[in-house]
C-alpha positions in Angstrom: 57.8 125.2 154.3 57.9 123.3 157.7 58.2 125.3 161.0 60.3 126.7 162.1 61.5 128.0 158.2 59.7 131.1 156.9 61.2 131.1 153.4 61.7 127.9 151.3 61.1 128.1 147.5 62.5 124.9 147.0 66.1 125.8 145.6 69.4 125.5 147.4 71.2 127.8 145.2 71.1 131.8 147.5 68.4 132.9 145.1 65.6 134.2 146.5 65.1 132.5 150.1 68.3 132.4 152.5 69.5 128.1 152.0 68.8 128.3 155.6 65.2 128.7 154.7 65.4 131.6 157.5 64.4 134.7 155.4 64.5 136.3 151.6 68.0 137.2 150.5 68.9 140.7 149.5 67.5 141.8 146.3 64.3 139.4 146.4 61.0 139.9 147.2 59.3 136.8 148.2 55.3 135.9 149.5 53.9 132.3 150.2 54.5 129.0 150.8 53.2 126.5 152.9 54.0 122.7 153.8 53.1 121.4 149.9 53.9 125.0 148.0 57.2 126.7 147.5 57.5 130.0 148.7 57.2 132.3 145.6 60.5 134.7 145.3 61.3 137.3 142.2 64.2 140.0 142.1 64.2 143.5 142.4 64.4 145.6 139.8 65.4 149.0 140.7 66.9 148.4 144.3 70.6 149.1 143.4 71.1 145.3 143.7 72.0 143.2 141.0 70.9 140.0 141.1 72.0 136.7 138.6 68.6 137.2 136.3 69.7 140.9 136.1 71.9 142.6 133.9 72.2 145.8 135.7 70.1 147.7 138.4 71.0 151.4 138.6 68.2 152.4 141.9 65.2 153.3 139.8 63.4 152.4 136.6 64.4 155.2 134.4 64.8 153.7 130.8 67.0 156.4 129.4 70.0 156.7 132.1 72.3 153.5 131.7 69.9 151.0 132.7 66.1 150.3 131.3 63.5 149.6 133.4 63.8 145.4 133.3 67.4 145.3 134.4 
């Protein structure tokens, strides 16, 4: 990352960090980064969001009800 960006994990493709490099996207939770280390993002499972690496996320991480608890 280089000021003034606060998430970069080194992709361009809206997954994860914003492509503005300006925040994590909806559905990601991401920690890290500096000027020679990608920010570190992974999706959500359980938030309602579905993201491309998911399936389906139905809110919680009940196995049984539709959805299992890895999306």
């Amino acid at each position: 990352m280089i000021s003034p960006e606060t998430c970069d994990d080194g992709l361009q493709d809206g997954v994860g960090c914003t492509s503005a490099c300006d925040g994590q996207m909806t559905g990601y939770t991401c920690s890290g980064g500096d000027i020679s280390t990608p920010t570190n993002c992974a999706d959500v499972c359980g938030d309602g969001i579905v993201t491309p690496s998911q399936t389906c996320d139905d809110s919680n991480s009940v196995p049984t009800d539709g959805c299992d608890s890895n999306c």
